[in-house]
C-alpha positions, 0 to 999 in steps of 0.5 A, a space after each residue: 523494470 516494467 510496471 503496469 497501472 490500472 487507469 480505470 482504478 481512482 475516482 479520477 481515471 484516467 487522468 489521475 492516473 496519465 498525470 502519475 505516469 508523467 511523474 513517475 518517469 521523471 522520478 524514475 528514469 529505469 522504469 516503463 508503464 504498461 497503462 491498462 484500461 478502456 480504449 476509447 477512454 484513453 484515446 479521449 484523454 492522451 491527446 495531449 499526453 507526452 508518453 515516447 518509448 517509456 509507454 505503452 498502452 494496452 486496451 481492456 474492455 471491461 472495469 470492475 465497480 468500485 462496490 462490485 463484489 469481488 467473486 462476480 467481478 473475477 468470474 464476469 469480467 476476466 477482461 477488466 482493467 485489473 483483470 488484464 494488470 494481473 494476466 501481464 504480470 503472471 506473463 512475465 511482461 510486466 514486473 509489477 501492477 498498480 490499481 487504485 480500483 476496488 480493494 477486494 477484486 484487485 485481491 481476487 484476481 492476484 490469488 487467482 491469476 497469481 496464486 498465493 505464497 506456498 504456506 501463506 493462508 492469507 495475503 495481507 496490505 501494509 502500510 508505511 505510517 510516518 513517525 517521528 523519524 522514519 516509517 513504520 509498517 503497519 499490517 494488515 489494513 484491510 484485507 483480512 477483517 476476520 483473522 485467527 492468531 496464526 494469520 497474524 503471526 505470519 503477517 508479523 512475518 512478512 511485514 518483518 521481511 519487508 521491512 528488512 528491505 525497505 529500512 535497511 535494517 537486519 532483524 526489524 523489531 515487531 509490535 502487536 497493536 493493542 490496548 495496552 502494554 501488557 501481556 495479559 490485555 486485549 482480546 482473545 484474538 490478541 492474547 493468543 497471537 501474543 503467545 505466537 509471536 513471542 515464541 517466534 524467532 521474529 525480534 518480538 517486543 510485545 504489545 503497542 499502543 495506538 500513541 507509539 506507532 507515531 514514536 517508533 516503539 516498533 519497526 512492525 506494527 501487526 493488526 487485524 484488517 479492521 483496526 488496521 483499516 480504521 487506523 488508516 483511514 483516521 490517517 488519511 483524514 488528518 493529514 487532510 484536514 491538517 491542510 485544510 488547517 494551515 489553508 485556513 489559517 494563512 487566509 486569516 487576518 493578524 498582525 502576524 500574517 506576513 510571518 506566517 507566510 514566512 514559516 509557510 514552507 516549513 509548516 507545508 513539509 511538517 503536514 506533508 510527512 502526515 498526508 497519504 499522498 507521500 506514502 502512495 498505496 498498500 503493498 500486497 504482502 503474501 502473492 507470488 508477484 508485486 502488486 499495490 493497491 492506492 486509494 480511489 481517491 487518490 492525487 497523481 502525486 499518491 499515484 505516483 508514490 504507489 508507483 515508487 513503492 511497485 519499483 521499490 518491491 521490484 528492486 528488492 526482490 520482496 515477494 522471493 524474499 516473502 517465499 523464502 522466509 516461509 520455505 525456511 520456516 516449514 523446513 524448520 
């Protein structure tokens, strides 16, 4: 398996990024990086880089901004980092792309240099979310902030095909995000994509609260991109700040101070199930390939978790799966 990754996509490029690749080839022993980006940056920060057989290194000439709009970026630089990640996949020389660079162009340039699924209006970013045991998926979570009811349901579609796959689980259950268990509540976005689910042959058990994807109430949590996107980033920023918490309170002064440091380890792999750095980017659900976005300020250990999460749609044959789900359905 080969997966190409944007160097020029974090905050930290490309070192972030050069760091992920070394860890994910220790976690991953049947898999290649194709790394993209500017050459001469590259050059400066590979000396001491221990790559062998497993990498390679192809140039770009361009990098798409972090605020650029997506339409120019598509339009001007065809030969950015992203731009070059795509090309390779659409190729066939590649299986899979990462980019933690600019979420709209990295979702410009896989419609246009990928294409769509046939009969998916819009592709969408999911998400693991940890819960009490397990994940739960989270669509959509910032690619789409104006969406119709219909588009829910086929996010609730392709988020239920994935998580088939990733949880091992036949007939996944389905939850609809909203601000109250009953039918009758929320808006007319969710009243409508309501009736749709429920008349669907998805395992639809109706509306969730905020509280329950942290139970597990659903296997599929479905979302317009706006709340999914502030959801997210409310995530984020907890399990952040729950390190910045237990850092602060290991450098207190108590009497207890040498049972804390005890307890430590246990307390670190409690946040750690919080943090998103374990879950790594979003996968893009509803384009003819396998691509994930990570977040620009991701660590090389998020890196290589969105790594991890490329290989894992690759193993599972995810996008063929999405594809047919929705051949059967249009057959039906």
């Amino acid at each position: 398996m080969k997966i190409a990754l944007d160097a020029m996509g974090s905050d930290n490029a490309p070192r972030a990024e050069l760091a992920a690749v070394q860890l994910a080839l220790e976690e991953l022993p049947d898999c290649s990086l194709v790394i993209v980006g500017r050459q001469e940056i590259l050059e400066s920060d590979r000396a001491d880089y221990r790559h062998g057989e497993r990498v390679e290194f192809v140039p770009a000439a361009e990098v798409v901004g972090m605020h650029e709009p997506a339409p120019e970026a598509v339009k001007r630089k065809q030969n950015s980092s992203i731009g070059v990640c795509m090309d390779l996949h659409r190729q066939g020389k590649v299986d899979a792309v990462v980019s933690a660079g600019n979420t709209g162009a990295v979702m410009a340039f896989a419609l246009t240099r990928l294409g769509a699924v046939p009969g998916v209006h819009r592709p969408t970013l999911a998400v693991l979310f940890p819960r009490i045991n397990g994940s739960t998926l989270v669509l959509d979570v910032g690619a789409n902030v104006d969406t119709k009811p219909n588009q829910l349901l086929q996010f609730a579609i392709m988020g239920a095909t994935a998580a088939a796959f990733f949880f091992r689980k036949a007939n996944p259950s389905v939850g609809l995000l909203n601000i109250g268990q009953e039918d009758t509540k929320g808006n007319e976005l969710t009243t409508a994509a309501y009736r749709l689910l429920k008349e669907s042959e998805l395992n639809f058990i109706g509306n969730v609260e905020g509280n329950e994807i942290l139970t597990g109430k659903a296997d599929v949590v479905v979302c317009d991109g706006f709340v999914g996107n502030v959801l997210l980033k409310y995530g984020e920023g907890l399990g952040e700040i729950l390190r910045q918490l237990l850092e602060q309170y290991y450098e207190s002064e108590s009497k207890y101070r040498l049972r804390r440091w005890f307890s430590r380890p246990v307390l670190e792999e409690f946040i750690s199930r919080m943090d998103y750095q374990e879950y790594g980017g979003a996968l893009m659900l509803g384009v003819q390939g396998n691509v994930v976005v990570a977040h620009g300020r991701s660590t090389p250990q998020a890196l290589k978790n969105a790594i991890r999460t490329a290989y894992s749609a690759v193993r599972d044959n995810l996008s063929q799966h999405i594809a047919q789900a929705f051949a059967n359905q249009n057959s039906g």
